[in-house]
C-alpha positions in Angstrom: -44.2 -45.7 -64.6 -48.3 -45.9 -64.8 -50.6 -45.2 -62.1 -51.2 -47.8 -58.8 -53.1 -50.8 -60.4 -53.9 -53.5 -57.7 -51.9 -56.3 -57.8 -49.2 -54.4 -60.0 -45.3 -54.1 -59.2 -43.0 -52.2 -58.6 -39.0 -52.5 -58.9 -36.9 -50.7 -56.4 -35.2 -48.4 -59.0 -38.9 -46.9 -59.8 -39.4 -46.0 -56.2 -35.7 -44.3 -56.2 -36.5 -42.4 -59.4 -39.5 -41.4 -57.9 -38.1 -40.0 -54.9 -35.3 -38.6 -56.7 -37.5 -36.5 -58.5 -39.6 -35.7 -55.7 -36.8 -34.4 -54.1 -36.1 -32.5 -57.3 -38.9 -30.4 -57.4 -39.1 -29.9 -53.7 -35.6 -28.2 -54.2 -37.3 -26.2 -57.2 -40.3 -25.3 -55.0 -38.0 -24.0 -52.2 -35.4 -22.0 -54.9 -38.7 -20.6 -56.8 -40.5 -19.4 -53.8 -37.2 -16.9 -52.7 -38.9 -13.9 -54.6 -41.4 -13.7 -51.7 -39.1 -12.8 -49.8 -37.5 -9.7 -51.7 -41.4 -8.9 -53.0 -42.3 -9.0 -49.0 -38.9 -6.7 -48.4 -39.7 -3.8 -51.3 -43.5 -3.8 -50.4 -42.7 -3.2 -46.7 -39.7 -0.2 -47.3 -42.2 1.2 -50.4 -44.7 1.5 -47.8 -43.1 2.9 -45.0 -41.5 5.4 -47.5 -44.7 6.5 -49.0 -46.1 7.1 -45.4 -43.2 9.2 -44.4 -44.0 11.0 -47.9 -47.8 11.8 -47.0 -46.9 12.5 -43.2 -43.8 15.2 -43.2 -43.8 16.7 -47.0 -45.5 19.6 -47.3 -48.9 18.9 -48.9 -50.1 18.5 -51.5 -46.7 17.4 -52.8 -45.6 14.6 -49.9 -49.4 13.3 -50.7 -48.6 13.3 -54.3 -45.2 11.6 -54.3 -46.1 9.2 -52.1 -49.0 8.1 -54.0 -47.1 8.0 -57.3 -44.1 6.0 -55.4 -46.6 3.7 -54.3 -48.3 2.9 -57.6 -45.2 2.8 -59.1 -44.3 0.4 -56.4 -47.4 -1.8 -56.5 -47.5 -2.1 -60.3 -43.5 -3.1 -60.5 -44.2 -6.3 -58.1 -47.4 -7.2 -59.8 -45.4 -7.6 -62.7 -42.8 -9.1 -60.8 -45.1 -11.3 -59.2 -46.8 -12.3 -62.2 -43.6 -13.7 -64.1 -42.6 -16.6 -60.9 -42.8 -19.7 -61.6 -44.4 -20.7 -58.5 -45.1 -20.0 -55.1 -45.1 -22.4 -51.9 -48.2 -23.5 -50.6 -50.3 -21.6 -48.8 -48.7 -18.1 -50.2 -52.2 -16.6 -51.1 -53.5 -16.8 -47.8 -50.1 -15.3 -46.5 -50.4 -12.6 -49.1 -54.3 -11.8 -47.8 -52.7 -11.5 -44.4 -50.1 -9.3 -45.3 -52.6 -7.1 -47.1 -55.6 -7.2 -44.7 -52.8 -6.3 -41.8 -51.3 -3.6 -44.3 -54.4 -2.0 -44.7 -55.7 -1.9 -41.1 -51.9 -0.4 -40.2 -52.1 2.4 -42.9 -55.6 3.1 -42.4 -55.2 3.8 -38.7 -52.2 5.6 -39.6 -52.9 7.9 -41.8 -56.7 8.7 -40.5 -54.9 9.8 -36.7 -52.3 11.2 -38.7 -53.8 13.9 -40.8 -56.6 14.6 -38.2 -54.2 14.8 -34.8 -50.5 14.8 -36.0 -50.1 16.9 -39.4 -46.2 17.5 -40.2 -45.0 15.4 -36.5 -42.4 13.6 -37.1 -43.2 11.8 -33.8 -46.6 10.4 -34.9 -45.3 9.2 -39.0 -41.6 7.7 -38.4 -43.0 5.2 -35.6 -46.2 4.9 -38.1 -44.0 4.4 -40.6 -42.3 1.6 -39.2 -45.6 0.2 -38.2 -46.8 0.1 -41.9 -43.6 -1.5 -42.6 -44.2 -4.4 -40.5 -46.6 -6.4 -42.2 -43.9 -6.7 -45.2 -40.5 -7.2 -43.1 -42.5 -10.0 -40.9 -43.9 -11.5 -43.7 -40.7 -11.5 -44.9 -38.5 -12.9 -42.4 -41.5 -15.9 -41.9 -41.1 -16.8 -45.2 -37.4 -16.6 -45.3 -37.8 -19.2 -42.6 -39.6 -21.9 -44.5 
């Protein structure tokens, strides 16, 4: 089966094979692109954990754990990341989102935090599930494609 030439023909059992196979790889697309959702999952519990960590243990050993946890973290779904076949369309722009809003969360977070709220558990579990969202909604969108 060659490109479109004007004027040339087609049989009916080309156009079936075609759309058999197109529906083929749109299955693989859709079964390839599930690791978003698990990578979406573990960065949204790794960061709220690693929050929690800098927020209520003692420093400078909640700071340290919960930077190490989260390198640890970040590095595993790089790699993890790295090794998919493929990802839907659109995913990087997604991925900015979920990053940009990350950042803004944790930021805001953790400046107020250490400066207002050292050690209150009332300021970093509800921060900690803010800094989580990014990740669990990203999640749940994709999980819905």
């Amino acid at each position: 089966m060659g490109g479109f030439a004007a004027g040339e023909r087609y049989e009916a059992g080309d156009a079936a094979a075609a759309l058999a196979r197109a529906a083929e790889l749109g299955d693989t697309v859709r079964k390839g692109t599930r690791w978003s959702v698990r990578y979406q999952i573990v960065y949204g519990c790794a960061a709220g954990l690693m929050v929690l960590a800098i927020g209520l243990v003692k420093s400078p050993w909640g700071t340290a754990f919960g930077l190490a946890f989260w390198g640890a973290v970040v590095a595993g779904l790089s790699v993890y990341a790295a090794r998919q076949p493929v990802a839907r369309r659109g995913y990087g722009k997604r991925h900015a989102v979920l990053i940009a809003s990350w950042g803004v969360l944790y930021g805001v977070v953790l400046a107020a935090g250490i400066a207002f709220f050292p050690g209150v558990a009332a300021w970093w579990v509800p921060g900690a599930v803010a800094v989580a969202l990014p990740g669990l909604i990203g999640a749940y969108l994709e999980a819905r494609r």
